[in-house]
Every structure is written in C-alpha cells, then in structure tokens.
C-alpha positions, 0 to 999 in steps of 0.5 A: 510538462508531460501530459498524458490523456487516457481512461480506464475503460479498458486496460489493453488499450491503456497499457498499448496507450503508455508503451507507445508513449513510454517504452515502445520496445518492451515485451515486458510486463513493466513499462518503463519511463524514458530517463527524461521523463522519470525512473521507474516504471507503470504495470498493468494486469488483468485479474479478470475481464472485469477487474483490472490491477495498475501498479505506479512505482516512479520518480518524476525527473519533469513535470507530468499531468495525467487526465483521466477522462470519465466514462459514462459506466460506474466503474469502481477505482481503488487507489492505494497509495504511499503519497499524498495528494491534495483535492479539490472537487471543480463540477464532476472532476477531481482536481489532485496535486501531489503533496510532500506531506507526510503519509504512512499510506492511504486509500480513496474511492472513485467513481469512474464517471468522475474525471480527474487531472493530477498533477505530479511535479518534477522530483515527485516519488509516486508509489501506488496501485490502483484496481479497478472493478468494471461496472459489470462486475459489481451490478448483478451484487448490487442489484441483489444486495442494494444496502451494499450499494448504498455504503459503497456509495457512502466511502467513495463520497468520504474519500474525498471529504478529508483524505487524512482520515484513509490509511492502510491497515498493517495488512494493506501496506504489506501487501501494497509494499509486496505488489509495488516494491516486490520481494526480488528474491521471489520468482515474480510472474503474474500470478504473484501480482494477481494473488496480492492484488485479490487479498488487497481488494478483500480488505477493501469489501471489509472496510465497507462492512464496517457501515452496518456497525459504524457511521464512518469507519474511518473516524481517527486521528490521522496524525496519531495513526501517523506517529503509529507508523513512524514509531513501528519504522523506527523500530524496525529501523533499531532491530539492534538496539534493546527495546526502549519500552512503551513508555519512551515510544509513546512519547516519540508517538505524543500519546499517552501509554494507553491510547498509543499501546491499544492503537498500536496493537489495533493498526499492527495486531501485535503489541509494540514489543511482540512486533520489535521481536518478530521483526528480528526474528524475520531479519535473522532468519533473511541474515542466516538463510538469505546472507549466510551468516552464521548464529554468532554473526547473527546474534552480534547484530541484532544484540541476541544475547542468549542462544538458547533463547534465539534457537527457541524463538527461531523454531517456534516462528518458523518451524525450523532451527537456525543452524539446521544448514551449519 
C-alpha cells in the first residue's frame, strides 16, 4: 500500500509533493507513476493564483490511499470524473473507495475544510480532473450575491446524498475526455489545458443557476441516463453499420421510444440519427485528412453509399470538400 498525504492549499507545493515522491527527475508538466506504483501520470496547472487544474489519468499497479487533509479556508473542489466511488461520510471527513460499477461520468462538490481518505486498490483505472476555486476567488462573489451562496452550499451538500444522480452533460465529458485523454495530434501546451479547464468550470456555475428554477437539478435517473451513454458508444462504435433505428436502441436503453428520444437529445442535443451521422462525418473527415485515404476507401468503411450525398454533407458540417486535396 502507497499512501500519499497532502491538501490543496497550494498547488506548487503539491505538485513539488508528487514529483518528489513520483518522478523526481522531470521537468515535464505530467508526472509520471514509477512502474510499481501505476501507469500513468498527475498534472497540474494554475488557471490563475486562485483556481487551480489537477488532471488524474492512471492505472494502479498496487494499492494506493490518498489523504487529503482539510484546510481551514472554504476552498471549492470540483471533481469530474469517469469512475466511480463509493462515500460514506465519518464526522468531517469523506470516506471514499473506488467502485467498478459502471458510470458514464460524474461530477461531485467539496468543501475544502472537509477531509477526505480514498482509497484506490491495485488494477484501479482513475480518470479525473479536479479544479479547485480558492476561497479568495469566490468571497468578493458571494458577498455580493449571498443566494449564489446558498445554492453553492445546496450542490456541495447533494454531492454526496447519492452520487448516481451527478453525470456529465454531453459538453462536459467532451471537454473532460479532451483535458484527461487529449487529442495527440494537436500541439499541447498550457493553454490548451487551461482553455478547456475554464469551459468545464462554466458548466459548473450553470449547473448551479439551475436552483433558481428547480429544487434539485440533478433529479434523474441514473440508470436510464446511463443506457443513454451506452446506446451513444455503441453507435459510435458501429459508424459502419446502417442505422438500426430509435425503436431497437431503445430497446438496448430499456426505455420506451419517447422517453429515450427526448433524453437523448437533451444529454447530446442532437437526435440519435443526427448524432450517428455526425460521428461519421468527424470519423471520415479524420480517414481522408488524418489517415489519407481516398473517398472510396472512405466510403467503403463507413457504409456511404452515394457520393453526391457524402460530398454535400461533408461541406455542409465543415465548409470544405473531401477531395479538395486528391
């Protein structure tokens, strides 16, 4: 077992805290895990003096505990993830083991004078970012605006009442998945981290809005929201098969035809078929300009039938032909 004590009152000290007791001989921006202990690696960037951006994206090769002790400051941490963990609350500490259970994301709220010891066991796979608003940053908000207070106080209390009911919306986990398993391909730098780090805190501060108009924001069913995301993976996991229709993948969702086509389109805002085709269009437009393959070989794969038609909708989603370079 590995155990790792820190807090998050200051993000130099952690990341000078995990290099030295990780990979003391980078200079890089990811600190990566000795062999023995995982594979992966922790991140962590400054958005400003104030607001800090932690990115976990490891597989544990042993058993690993994390204590993070509380400060006395009311430091707001947003944790998104892709895994799931079980709490239990034990005086002013979270409890937290890591859960195989399935999750198509989730987000929770913390307050930083509340503790917390997780525990990851050995095989774990741990994909998250936190982000951390220093007390000093949201103060001069809340003293201007005390309801926001209140409803921020409101989340951080539900974020532990039943974690299944907190998922990530369509434009969260594209910008968690493009902070925590970036694009390769793209130049990555600070900036990059940072400008997705700032669109993921902005759905944050909408989420609690939500208060004014509604009791509990996050009042759904976790298990349909979760046959959402495994009926959207399938597809973009069958971008060569026809489309088999709303009917069968709600029936793959165990909903009912209407319930699952307005969820759908709520959680993706776009309809099942409308996604199916823009995922095909992203996936030949990465074939033809990322691969270099030609239309045909294009159109082979994905299971495009009329050229014309491919050509049209090719333009039409990115404003340029797809054999402009052929």
């Amino acid at each position: 077992m590995c155990k790792y004590i820190f807090d998050f009152s200051d993000i130099d000290k952690l990341r000078n805290y995990f290099r030295s007791q990780l990979d003391p001989n980078s200079t890089s921006d990811r600190i990566y895990f000795p062999p023995e202990i995982g594979e992966g690696y922790l991140s962590y960037y400054k958005i400003s003096p104030e607001v800090f951006l932690l990115v976990n994206n490891y597989k544990a090769n042993t058993d690993i505990e994390y204590i993070r002790e509380p400060i006395d400051e009311k430091d707001i941490i947003l944790h998104f993830r892709k895994y799931a963990l079980n709490h239990k609350i034990e005086g002013n500490q979270i409890i937290s083991k890591y859960s195989d259970s399935y999750t198509p994301g989730n987000m929770r709220c913390m307050d930083g004078r509340q503790g917390e010891q997780v525990f990851i066991p050995k095989g774990a796979e741990v994909k998250s970012t936190m982000i951390v608003l220093k007390s000093s940053y949201t103060r001069p908000y809340f003293m201007k605006t005390s309801d926001m207070a209140e409803r921020v106080d409101n989340y951080i209390r539900h974020s532990h009442q039943d974690i299944n009911k907190f998922y990530l919306s369509y434009k969260q986990s594209i910008l968690f998945d493009q902070i925590v398993q970036p694009d390769l391909n793209r130049v990555e730098n600070y900036l990059y981290y940072i400008a997705r780090g700032i669109r993921l805190l902005e759905t944050f501060w909408k989420d609690v809005l939500k208060w004014e108009t509604e009791s509990n924001p996050f009042n759904i069913n976790s298990t349909q929201v979760g046959g959402i995301f495994k009926v959207s993976n399938y597809l973009k996991n069958n971008l060569h098969e026809p489309f088999v229709g709303v009917d069968q993948l709600a029936a793959m969702a165990h909903m009912s035809r209407t319930n699952f086509f307005n969820m759908f389109k709520e959680i993706h805002n776009q309809t099942p078929l409308e996604f199916f085709n823009n995922k095909k269009l992203e996936s030949s437009y990465n074939m033809i300009f990322g691969d270099g393959l030609s239309i045909k070989e294009v159109m082979d794969a994905l299971n495009y039938s009329n050229s014309s038609k491919f050509k049209k909708a090719f333009f039409n989603k990115f404003d340029i032909y797809p054999d402009i370079n052929l």
